[in-house]
VOGU-3710 file (C-alpha; in Angstrom, 3 decimals, decimal comma):
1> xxxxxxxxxx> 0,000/0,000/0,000  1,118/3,469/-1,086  1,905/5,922/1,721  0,297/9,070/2,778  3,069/10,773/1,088  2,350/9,238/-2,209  -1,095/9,276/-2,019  -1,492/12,797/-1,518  0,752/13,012/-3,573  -1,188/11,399/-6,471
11> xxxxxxxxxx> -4,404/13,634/-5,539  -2,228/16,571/-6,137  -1,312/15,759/-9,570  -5,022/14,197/-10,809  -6,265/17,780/-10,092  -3,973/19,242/-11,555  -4,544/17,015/-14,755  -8,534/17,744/-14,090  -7,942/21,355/-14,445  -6,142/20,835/-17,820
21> xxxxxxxxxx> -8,645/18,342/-19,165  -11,574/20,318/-18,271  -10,085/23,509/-19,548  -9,358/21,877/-22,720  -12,730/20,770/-23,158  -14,178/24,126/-22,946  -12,347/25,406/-25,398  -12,621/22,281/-27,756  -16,997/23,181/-27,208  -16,284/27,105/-27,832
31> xxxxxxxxxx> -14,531/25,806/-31,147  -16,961/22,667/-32,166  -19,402/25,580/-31,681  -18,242/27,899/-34,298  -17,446/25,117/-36,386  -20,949/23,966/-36,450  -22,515/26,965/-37,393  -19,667/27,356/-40,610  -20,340/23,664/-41,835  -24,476/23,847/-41,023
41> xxxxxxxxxx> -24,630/27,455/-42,992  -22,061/25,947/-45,874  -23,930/22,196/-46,724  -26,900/23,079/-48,153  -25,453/26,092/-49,984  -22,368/23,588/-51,774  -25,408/21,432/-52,360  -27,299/23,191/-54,276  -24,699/24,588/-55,981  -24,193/20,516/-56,919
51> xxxxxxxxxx> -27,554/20,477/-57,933  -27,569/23,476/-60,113  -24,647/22,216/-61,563  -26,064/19,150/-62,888  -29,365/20,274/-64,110  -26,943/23,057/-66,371  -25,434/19,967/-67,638  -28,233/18,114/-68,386  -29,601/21,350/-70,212  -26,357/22,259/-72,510
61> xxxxxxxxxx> -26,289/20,494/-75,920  -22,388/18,258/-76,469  -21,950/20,793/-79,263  -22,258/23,425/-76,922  -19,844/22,777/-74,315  -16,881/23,886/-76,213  -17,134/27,321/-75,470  -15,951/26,511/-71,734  -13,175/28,711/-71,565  -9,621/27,242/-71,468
71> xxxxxxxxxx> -8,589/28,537/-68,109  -11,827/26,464/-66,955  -10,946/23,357/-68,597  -7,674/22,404/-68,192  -8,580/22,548/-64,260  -11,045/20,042/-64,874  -10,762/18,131/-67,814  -13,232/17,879/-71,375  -16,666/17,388/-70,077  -18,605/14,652/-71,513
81> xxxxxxxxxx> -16,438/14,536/-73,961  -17,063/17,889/-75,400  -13,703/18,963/-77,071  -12,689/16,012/-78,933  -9,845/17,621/-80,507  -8,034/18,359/-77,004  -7,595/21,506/-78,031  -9,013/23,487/-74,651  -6,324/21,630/-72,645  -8,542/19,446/-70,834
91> xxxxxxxxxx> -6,811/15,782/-72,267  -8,669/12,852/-74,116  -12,397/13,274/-75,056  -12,491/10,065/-72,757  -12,320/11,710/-69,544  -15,470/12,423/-68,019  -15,319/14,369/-65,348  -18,721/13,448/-64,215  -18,641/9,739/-64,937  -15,141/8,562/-65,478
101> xxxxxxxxxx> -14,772/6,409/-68,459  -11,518/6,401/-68,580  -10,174/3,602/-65,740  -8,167/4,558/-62,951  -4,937/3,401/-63,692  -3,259/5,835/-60,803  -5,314/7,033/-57,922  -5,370/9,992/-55,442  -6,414/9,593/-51,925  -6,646/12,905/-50,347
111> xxxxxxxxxx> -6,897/12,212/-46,664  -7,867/15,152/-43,615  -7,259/14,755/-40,331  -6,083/16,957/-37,512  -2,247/18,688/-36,196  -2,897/17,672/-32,993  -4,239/14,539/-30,492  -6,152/14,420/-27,572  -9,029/13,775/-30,039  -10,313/10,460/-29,274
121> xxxxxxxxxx> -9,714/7,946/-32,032  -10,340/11,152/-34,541  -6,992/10,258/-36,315  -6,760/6,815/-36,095  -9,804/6,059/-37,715  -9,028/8,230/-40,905  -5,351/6,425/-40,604  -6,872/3,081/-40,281  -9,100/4,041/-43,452  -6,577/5,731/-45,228
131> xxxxxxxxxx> -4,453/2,180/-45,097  -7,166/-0,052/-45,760  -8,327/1,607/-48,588  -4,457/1,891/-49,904  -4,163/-1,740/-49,681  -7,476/-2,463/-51,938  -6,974/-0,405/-53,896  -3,309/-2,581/-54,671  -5,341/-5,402/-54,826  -6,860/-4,545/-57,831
141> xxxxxxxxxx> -3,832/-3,415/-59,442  -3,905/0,778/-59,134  -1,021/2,751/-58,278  -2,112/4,516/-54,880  -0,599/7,839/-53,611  -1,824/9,860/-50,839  -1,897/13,768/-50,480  -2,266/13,999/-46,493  -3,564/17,620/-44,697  -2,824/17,370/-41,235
151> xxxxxxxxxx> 0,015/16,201/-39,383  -1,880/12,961/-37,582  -2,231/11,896/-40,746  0,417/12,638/-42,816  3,576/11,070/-40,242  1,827/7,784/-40,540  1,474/7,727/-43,869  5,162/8,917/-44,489  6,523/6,401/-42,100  3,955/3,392/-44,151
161> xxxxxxxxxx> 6,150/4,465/-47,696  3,442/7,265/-48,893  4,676/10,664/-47,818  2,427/13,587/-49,260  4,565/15,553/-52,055  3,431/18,642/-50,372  2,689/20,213/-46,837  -0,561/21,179/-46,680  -0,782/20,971/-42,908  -1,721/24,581/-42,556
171> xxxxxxxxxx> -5,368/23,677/-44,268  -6,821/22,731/-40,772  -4,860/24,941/-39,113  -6,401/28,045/-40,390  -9,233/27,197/-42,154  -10,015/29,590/-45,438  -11,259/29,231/-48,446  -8,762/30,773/-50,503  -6,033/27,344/-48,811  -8,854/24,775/-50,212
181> xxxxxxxxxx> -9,139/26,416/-53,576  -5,522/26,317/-54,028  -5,750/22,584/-53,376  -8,742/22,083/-55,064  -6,962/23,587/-58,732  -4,097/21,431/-58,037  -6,279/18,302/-57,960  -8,587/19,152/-60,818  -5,616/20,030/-63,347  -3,808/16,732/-62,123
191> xxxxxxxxxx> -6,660/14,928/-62,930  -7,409/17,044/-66,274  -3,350/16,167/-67,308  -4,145/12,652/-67,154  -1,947/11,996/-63,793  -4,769/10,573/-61,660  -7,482/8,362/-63,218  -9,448/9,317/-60,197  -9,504/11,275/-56,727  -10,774/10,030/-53,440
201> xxxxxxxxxx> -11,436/11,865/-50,156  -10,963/10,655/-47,099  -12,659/12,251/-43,647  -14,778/12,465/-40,397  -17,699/13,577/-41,090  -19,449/15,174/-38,497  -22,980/13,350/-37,495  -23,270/14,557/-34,131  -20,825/15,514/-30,738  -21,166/12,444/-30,421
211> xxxxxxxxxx> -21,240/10,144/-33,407  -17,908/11,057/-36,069  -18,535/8,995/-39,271  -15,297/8,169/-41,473  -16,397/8,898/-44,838  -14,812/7,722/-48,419  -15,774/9,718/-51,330  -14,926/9,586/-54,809  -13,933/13,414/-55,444  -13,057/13,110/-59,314
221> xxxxxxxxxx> -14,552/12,216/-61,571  -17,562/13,868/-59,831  -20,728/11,906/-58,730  -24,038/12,828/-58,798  -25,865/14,521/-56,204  -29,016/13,102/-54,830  -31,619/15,554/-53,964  -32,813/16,373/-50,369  -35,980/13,983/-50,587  -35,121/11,794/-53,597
231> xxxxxxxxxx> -36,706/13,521/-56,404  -35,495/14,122/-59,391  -35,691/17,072/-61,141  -35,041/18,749/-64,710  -34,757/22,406/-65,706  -37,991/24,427/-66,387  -38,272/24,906/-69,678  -39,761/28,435/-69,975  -36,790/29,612/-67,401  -34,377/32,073/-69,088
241> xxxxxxxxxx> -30,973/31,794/-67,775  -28,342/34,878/-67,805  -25,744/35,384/-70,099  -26,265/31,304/-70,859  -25,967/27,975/-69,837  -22,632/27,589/-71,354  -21,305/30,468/-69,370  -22,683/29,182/-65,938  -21,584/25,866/-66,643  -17,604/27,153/-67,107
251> xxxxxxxxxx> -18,007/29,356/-64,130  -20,042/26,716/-61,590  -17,247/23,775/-62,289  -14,177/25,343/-61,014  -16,229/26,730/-58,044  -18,319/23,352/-57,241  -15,228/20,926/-56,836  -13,515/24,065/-54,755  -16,326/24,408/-52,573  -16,487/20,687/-52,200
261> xxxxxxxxxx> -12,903/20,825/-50,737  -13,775/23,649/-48,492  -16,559/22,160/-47,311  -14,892/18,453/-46,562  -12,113/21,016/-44,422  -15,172/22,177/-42,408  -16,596/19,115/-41,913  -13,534/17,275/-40,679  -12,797/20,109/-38,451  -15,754/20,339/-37,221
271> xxxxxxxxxx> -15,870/16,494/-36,326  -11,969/17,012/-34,592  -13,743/19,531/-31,904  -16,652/17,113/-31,003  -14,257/14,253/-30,796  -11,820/16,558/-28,761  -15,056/17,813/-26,558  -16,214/14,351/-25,861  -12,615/12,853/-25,087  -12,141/15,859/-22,410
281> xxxxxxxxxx> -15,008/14,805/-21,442  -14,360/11,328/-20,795  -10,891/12,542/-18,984  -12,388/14,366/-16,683  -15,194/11,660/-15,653  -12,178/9,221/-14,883  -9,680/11,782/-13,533  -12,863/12,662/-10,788  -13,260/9,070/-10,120  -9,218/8,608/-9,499
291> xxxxxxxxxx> -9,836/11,169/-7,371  -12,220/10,140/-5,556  -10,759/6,469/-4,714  -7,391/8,211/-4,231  -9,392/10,679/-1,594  -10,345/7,319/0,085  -7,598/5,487/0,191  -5,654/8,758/1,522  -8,669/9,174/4,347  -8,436/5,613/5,506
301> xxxxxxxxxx> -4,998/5,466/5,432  -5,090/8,588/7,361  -7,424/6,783/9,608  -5,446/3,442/10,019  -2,355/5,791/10,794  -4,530/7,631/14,164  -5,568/4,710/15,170  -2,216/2,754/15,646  -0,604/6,248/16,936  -4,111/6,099/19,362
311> xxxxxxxxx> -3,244/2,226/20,128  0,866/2,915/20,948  0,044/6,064/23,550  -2,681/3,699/25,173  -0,358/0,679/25,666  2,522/2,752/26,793  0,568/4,296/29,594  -0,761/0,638/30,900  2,836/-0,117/31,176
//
């Protein structure tokens, strides 16, 4: 048995731990927050932006596509096949950015996780993921490489043989939009050169404080967007759209798959505070129970100890 010493010791240094844990997970709520209200006001806004997006494209004639700009299309690739020639930049007529023809001979797992722990299993789960998805992706013969944003993420990686070319650390860090839009255009024209056959995303996604969901996405070649409800819907035909279709088309791609990025930042972020809230959380419930069997231990110690001193002075004086 420990002495009183040690004991009290102990106590000392689980409240001391308490204070840190529980200071920690006020902050971490402050943050989760904020982040909620930036990924709740963002979602349905990407969304329908998705949404829009596709019923443009289901409005705009093949013929018509080519007068997509170049700048847009060699960030994104030919659409549909609309400039067989190659001649905007965007690589073979072949790769469909919305459906992806072309097989993925080489593919791009983006994966987001956090620069810090004391998250829960936050960063394990996306590493866990990350590998397992790495490995079938072998299986069926692709060539895998991984672009990693956030430090918990990207020294695993590194040390398992797939470092990330580039530090994009600071994305979580500092969250803008401006940082995902920069690595937004450097997927879509990698994908638009030919280099990746397609581009996955790997991240929490945030359910609840409670419930983080790992999610795997196929980023590029883009997948279609499911109405709230299920319905399906096609443009009105008497609606007049401003300068055209064409134009909106060239100006909604580039910002779609950008916004998609910035939104998957928010998301994952988001998900890192409620795991950090709820992990605080659960350090704090077990610190105050430590503290409550050390309290115990130290009182009937304490005890034991008065009672023997009691026991000595009594049997001396008989003597």
């Amino acid at each position: 048995m420990a002495s009183l010493k040690e004991t009290k010791g102990r106590i000392a240094s689980v409240k001391s731990t308490l204070k840190i844990t529980s200071a920690m997970k006020m902050v971490a709520s402050a943050k989760l927050h904020k982040a909620q209200n930036a990924i709740g006001s963002m979602t349905p806004y990407e969304r329908k932006l998705r949404e829009m997006l596709q019923l443009l494209l289901a409005s705009v004639p093949l013929d018509k596509r080519q007068v997509l700009t170049p700048e847009n299309c060699a960030t994104l690739g030919n659409i549909r096949g609309g400039d067989p020639s190659g001649k905007l930049g965007g690589g073979p007529a072949e790769q469909d950015v919305f459906r992806g023809e072309k097989p993925a001979a080489k593919v791009a797992i983006v994966a987001f996780a956090s620069n810090s722990s004391l998250c829960g299993g936050f960063n394990g789960n996306v590493v866990r993921e990350v590998k397992a998805r790495v490995n079938a992706l072998k299986a069926e013969g692709c060539e895998v490489e991984v672009i990693s944003v956030g430090k918990k993420v990207a020294e695993p990686m590194k040390r398992a043989g797939y470092p990330s070319a580039k530090d994009w650390n600071d994305l979580v860090a500092h969250v803008s939009y401006a940082s995902a839009d920069a690595l937004a255009k450097m997927l879509q024209k990698a994908f638009a050169d030919g280099k990746y056959g397609r581009i996955e995303l790997i991240y929490n996604h945030f359910v609840s404080t409670a419930t983080q969901k790992v999610v795997c996405e196929t980023y590029l070649p883009a997948q279609p967007v499911i109405p709230v409800g299920g319905e399906t819907r096609e443009w009105p035909e008497d609606l007049i759209i401003e300068p055209s279709a064409e134009e909106m088309l060239a100006d909604l791609l580039p910002l779609v798959r950008s916004l998609r990025i910035y939104t998957v930042i928010l998301d994952s972020v988001a998900a890192e505070h409620a795991a950090r809230t709820i992990a605080m959380q659960t350090a704090t419930d077990n610190g105050e129970n430590i503290l409550q069997e050390l309290t115990l231990e130290y009182n009937k110690g304490r005890q034991q100890k008065i009672t023997s001193e009691i026991l000595d002075i009594v049997g001396g004086s008989m003597q």
